[in-house]
C-alpha positions as CSV (number, residue, x, y, z in Angstrom):
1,X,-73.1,191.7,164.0
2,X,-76.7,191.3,165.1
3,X,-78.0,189.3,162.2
4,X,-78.0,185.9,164.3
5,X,-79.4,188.0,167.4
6,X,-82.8,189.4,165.1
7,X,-83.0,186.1,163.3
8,X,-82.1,188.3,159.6
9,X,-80.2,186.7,157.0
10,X,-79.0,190.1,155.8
11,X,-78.1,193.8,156.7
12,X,-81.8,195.6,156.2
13,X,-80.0,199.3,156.3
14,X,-76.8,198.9,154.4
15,X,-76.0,201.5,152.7
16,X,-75.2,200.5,149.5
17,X,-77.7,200.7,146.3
18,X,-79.2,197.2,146.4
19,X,-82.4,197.1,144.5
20,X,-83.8,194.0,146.1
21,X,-84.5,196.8,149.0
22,X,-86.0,199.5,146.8
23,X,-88.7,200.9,148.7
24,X,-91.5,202.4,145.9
25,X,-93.2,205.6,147.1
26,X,-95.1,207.6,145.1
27,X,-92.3,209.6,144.1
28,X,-90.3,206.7,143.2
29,X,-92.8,205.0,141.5
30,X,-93.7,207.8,139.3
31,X,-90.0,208.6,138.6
32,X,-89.4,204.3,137.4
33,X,-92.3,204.9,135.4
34,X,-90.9,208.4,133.5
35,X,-88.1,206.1,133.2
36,X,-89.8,203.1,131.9
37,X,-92.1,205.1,129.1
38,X,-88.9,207.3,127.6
39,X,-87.0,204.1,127.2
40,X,-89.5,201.6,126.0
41,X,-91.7,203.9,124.1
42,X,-88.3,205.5,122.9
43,X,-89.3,208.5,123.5
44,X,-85.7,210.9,124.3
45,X,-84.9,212.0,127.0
46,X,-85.8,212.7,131.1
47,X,-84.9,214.2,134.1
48,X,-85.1,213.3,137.9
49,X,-83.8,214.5,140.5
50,X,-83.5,214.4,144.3
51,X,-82.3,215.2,148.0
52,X,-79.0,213.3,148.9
53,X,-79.9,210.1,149.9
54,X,-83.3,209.9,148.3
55,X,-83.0,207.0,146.5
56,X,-82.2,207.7,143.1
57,X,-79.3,205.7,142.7
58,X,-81.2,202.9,144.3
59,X,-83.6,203.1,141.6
60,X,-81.2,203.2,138.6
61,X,-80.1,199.7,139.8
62,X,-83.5,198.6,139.4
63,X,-84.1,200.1,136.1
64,X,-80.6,198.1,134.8
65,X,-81.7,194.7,136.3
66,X,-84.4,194.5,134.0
67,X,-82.6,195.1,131.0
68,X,-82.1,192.2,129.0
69,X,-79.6,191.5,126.0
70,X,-81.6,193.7,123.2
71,X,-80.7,197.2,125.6
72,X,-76.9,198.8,125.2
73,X,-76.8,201.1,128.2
74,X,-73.6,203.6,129.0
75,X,-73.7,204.2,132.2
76,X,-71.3,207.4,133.8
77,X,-71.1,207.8,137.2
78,X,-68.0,210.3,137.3
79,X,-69.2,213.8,136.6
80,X,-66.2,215.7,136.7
81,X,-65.1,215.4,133.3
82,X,-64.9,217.8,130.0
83,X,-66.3,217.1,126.8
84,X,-63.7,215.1,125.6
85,X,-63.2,212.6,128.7
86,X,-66.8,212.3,128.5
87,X,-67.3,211.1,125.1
88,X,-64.8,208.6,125.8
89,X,-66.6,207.4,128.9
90,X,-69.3,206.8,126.6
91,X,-67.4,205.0,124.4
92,X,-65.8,203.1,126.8
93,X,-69.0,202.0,129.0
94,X,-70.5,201.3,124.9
95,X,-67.5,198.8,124.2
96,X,-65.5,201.0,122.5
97,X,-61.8,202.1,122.6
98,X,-61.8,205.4,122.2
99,X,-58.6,206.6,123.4
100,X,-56.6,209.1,121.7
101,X,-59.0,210.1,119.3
102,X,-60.2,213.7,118.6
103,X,-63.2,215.1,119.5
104,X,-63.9,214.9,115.5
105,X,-63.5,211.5,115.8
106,X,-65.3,210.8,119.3
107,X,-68.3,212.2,117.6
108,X,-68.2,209.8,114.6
109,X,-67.1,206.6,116.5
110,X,-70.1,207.6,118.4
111,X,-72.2,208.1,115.9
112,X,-71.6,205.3,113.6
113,X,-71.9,202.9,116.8
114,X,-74.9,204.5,117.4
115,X,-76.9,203.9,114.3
116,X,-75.4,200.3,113.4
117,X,-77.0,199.3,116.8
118,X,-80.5,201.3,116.3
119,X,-80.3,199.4,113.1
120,X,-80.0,195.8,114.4
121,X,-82.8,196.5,116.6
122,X,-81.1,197.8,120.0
123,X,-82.4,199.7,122.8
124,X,-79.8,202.4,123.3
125,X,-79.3,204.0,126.7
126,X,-77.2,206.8,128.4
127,X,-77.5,207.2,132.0
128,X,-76.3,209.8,133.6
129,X,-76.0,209.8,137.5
130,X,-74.6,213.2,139.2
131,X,-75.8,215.1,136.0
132,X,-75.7,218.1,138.6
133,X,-71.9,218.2,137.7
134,X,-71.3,218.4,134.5
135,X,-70.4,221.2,132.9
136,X,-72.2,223.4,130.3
137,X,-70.0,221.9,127.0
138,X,-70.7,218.2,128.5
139,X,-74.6,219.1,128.7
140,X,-74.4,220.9,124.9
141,X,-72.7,217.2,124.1
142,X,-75.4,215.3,125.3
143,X,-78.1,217.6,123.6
144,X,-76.2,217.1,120.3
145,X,-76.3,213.0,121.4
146,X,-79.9,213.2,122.3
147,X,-80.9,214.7,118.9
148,X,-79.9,211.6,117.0
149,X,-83.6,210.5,115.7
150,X,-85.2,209.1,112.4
151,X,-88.3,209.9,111.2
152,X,-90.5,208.2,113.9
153,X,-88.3,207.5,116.8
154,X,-84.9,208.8,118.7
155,X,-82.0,206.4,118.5
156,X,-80.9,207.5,121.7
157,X,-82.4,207.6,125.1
158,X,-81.0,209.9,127.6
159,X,-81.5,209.5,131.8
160,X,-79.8,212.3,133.2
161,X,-80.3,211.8,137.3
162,X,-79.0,214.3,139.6
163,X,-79.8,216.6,143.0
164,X,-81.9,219.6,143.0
165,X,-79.4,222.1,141.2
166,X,-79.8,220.1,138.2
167,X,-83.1,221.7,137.7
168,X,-81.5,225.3,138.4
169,X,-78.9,223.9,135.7
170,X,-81.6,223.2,133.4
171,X,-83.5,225.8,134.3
172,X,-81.1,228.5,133.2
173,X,-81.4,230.4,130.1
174,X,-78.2,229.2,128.3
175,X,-80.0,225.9,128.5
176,X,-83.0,226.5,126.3
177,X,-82.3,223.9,123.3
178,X,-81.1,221.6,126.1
179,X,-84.7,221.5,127.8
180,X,-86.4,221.8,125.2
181,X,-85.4,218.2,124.6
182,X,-86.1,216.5,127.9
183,X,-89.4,214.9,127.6
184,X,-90.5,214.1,130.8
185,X,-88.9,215.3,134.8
186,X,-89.8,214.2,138.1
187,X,-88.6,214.9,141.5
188,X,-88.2,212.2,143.9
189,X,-89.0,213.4,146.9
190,X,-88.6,212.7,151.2
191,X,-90.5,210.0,151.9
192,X,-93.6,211.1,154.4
193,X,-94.2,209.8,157.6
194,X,-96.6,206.4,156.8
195,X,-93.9,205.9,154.2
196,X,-91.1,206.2,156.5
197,X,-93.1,203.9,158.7
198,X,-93.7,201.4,155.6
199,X,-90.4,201.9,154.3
200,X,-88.6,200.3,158.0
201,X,-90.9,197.5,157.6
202,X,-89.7,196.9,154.1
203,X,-86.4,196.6,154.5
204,X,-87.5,194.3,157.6
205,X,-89.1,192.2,156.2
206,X,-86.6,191.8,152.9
207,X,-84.0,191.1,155.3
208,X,-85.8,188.5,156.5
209,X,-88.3,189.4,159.6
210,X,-91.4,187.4,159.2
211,X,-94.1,188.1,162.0
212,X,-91.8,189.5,165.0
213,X,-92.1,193.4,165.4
214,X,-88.9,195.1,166.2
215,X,-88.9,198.4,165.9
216,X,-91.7,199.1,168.8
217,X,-94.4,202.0,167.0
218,X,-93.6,204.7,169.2
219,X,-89.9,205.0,167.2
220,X,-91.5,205.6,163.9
221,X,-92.0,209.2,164.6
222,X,-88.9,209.7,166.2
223,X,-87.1,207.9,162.8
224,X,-89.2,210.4,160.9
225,X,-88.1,213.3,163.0
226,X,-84.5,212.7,163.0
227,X,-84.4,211.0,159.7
228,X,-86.7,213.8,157.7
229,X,-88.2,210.9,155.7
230,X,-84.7,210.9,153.4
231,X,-83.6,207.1,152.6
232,X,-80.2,207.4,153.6
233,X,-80.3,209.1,157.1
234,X,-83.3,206.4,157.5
235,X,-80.8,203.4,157.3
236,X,-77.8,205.1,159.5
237,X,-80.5,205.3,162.3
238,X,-82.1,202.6,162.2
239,X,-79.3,200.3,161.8
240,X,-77.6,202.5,165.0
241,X,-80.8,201.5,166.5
242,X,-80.3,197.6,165.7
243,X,-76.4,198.1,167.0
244,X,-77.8,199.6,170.2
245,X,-80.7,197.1,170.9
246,X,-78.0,194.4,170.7
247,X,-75.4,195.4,172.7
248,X,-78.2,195.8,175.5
249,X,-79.7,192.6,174.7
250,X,-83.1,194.0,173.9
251,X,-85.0,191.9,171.7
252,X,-87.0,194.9,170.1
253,X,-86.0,198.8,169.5
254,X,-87.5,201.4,171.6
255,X,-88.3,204.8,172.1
256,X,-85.6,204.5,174.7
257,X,-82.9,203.1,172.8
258,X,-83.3,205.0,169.5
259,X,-82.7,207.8,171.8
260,X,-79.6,206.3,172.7
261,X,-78.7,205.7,168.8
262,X,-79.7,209.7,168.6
263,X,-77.2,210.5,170.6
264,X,-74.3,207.9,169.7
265,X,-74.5,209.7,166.1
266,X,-74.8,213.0,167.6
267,X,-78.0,214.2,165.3
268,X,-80.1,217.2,166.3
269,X,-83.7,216.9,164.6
270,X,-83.5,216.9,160.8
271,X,-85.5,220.2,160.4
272,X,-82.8,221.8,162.8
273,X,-80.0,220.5,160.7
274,X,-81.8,221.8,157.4
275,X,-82.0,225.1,158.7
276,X,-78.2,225.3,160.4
277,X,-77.1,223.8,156.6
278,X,-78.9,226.7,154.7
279,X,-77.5,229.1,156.9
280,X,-74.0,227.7,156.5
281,X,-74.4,227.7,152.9
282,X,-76.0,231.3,152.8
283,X,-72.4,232.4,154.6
284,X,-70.4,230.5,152.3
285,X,-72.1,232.2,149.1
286,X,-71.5,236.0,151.2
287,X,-68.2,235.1,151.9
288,X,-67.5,233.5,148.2
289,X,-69.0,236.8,147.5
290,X,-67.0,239.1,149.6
291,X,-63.8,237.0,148.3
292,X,-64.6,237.5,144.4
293,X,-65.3,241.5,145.4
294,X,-62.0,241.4,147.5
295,X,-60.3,239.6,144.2
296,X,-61.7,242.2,141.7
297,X,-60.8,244.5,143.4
298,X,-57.1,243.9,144.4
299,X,-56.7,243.1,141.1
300,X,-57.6,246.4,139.9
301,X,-55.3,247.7,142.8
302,X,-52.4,245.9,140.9
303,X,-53.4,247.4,137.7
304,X,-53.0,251.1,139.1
305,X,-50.2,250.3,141.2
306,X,-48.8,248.8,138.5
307,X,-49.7,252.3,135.4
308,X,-48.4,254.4,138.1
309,X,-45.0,252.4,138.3
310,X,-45.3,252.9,134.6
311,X,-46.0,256.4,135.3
312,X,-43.1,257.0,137.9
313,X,-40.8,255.0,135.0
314,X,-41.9,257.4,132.2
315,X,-41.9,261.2,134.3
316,X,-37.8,261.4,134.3
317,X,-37.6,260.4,130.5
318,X,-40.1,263.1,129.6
319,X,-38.3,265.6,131.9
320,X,-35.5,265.0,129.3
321,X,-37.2,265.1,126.2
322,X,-38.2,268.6,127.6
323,X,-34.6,269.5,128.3
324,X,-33.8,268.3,125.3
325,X,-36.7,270.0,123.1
326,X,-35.9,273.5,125.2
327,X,-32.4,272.6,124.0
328,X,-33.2,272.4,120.5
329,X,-35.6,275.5,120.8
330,X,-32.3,277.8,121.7
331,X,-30.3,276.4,119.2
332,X,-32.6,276.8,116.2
333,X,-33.1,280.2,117.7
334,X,-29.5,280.9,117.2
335,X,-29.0,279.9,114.1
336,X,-32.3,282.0,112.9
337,X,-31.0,285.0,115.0
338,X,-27.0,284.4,112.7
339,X,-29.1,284.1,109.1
340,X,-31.3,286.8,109.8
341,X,-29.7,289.4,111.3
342,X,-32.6,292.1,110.5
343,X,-34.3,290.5,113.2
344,X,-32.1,291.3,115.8
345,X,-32.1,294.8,114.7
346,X,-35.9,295.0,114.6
347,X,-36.0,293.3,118.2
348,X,-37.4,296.5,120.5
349,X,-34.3,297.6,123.0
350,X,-35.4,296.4,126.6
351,X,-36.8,299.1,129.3
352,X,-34.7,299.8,132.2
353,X,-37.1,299.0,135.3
354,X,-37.8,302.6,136.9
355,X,-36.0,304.1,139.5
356,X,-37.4,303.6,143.5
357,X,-39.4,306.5,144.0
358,X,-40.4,307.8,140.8
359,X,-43.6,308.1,138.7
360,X,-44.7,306.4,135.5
361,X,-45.7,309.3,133.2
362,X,-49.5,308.7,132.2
């Protein structure tokens, strides 16, 4: 819409992951270069992770266009899958056709692709994006996967990418063997304010803005502030800010008009938002909390409720197996009173009571 109007020949805040607009902080340009050394030097496996919208999809894309024919890269994007729709992803992205095949059978198809190709010289390459979703039986998978090595060199290389709780994931103690394996992990993180500042001018210029300023210096901070140096929030500002400088016909953005662009996407300060998202995610984990307690325990409810039905069930039937025993008592007494009938002589003759009134002898 304002392409023509800015003299751009494309969208410099789109939000899709197009690494012709990869901006490399130092964060990013360390992470490439994890990347880089486990997968050339064929090294295993590595870990980065990230806020939402930092980037690290962004730089996957760039770490795939410079693959060239000798690399064989699975690539998953879907996380929510078991062990079993996972190894067939993996199959699948690998050229395979796994489908209804056991998990026996995943694993060999997988493993007998895996080695012909190490053995006519491939790069082999899983990459894993949204690794913060995959269960612990996936994760045990890929350890198994990533374990695949000869003497000198693993046969697999593993990129597992993912947001922060990956590291709590990996962090855990159930996921000793697994960390033991990663080699290298990075953490890509917000982007300061001189990069924020560089990173505007970046996407500028790739759109194609030669000398012409148009975001005026005096919106840089205010980006930063509302924007919190993350990618993502970065472009959906600034390009509100573009939208908004050309529907008032003003050949550059200012201070004025991003606040305008502020208030068109309704943002408080990025700080403030942090803060109100912790909170709301500290009251979701009490009431998740509260929940599981009220669901323990309500179950347990049932269970009583449930023995003393049992209970209430039972009582009359033992009520009659008493009758029944006392019953059987008298009759057994009977008969050993009619074959015995010493014992009835021998039985002492009962006491009258004493009359009202008189004494009991000492």
């Amino acid at each position: 819409m304002y392409l023509e109007f800015f003299k751009l020949h494309e969208h410099p805040f789109q939000l899709t992951p197009d690494s012709d607009f990869l901006y490399m902080s130092e964060s990013h340009a360390r992470a490439k270069a994890y990347m880089d050394y486990t997968i050339w030097n064929r090294d295993g496996f590595v870990v980065v992770t990230g806020e939402i919208g930092a980037g690290k999809t962004t730089l996957l894309q760039k770490l795939l266009s410079e693959f060239d024919d000798t690399v064989s890269v699975a690539k998953i994007y879907q996380t929510q899958l078991d062990e079993i729709q996972f190894l067939q992803a993996v199959l699948v992205e690998f050229g395979l056709k796994p489908f209804n095949a056991k998990k026996v059978e995943l694993m060999d198809m997988l493993s007998t692709f895996l080695i012909d190709s190490f053995l006519q010289s491939k790069q082999l390459v899983l990459i894993v994006d949204e690794a913060q979703n995959l269960g612990p039986k996936v994760l045990e998978e890929i350890r198994m996967l990533s374990g695949l090595e000869t003497q000198k060199e693993k046969i697999l290389h593993v990129v597992l990418v993912g947001q922060p709780e990956l590291n709590d994931i990996l962090d855990s103690p159930e996921m000793e063997q697994l960390l033991q394996r990663v080699r290298l992990r990075c953490h890509i993180s917000a982007l300061s304010e001189q990069e924020t500042g560089d990173y505007v001018r970046h996407r500028m210029r790739v759109a194609g803005l030669r000398e012409s300023k148009i975001f005026e210096p005096d919106t840089l901070p205010i980006i930063y502030e509302y924007g919190g140096g993350i990618p993502r929030l970065t472009n959906v500002l600034c390009d509100m800010a573009l939208t908004c400088a050309f529907t008032d016909k003003s050949p550059t953005v200012t201070a004025t008009i991003m606040k305008t662009a502020i208030g068109e996407l309704q943002w408080k300060p990025y700080t403030e938002r942090v803060l109100a998202r912790n909170r709301l995610k500290q009251e979701s984990q009490r009431s998740r909390g509260l929940r599981h307690f009220i669901e323990e325990n309500s179950k347990r409810l049932l269970e009583l409720n449930e023995h003393i039905a049992r209970m209430g069930e039972v009582t009359p039937l033992l009520m009659r197996m008493a009758d029944s025993v006392a019953n059987i008592e008298q009759v057994l007494r009977r008969l050993t009173m009619s074959e015995n009938p010493r014992l009835n002589r021998q039985r002492p003759a009962e006491t009258a009571p004493p009359k009202k009134g008189s004494t009991k002898p000492f």
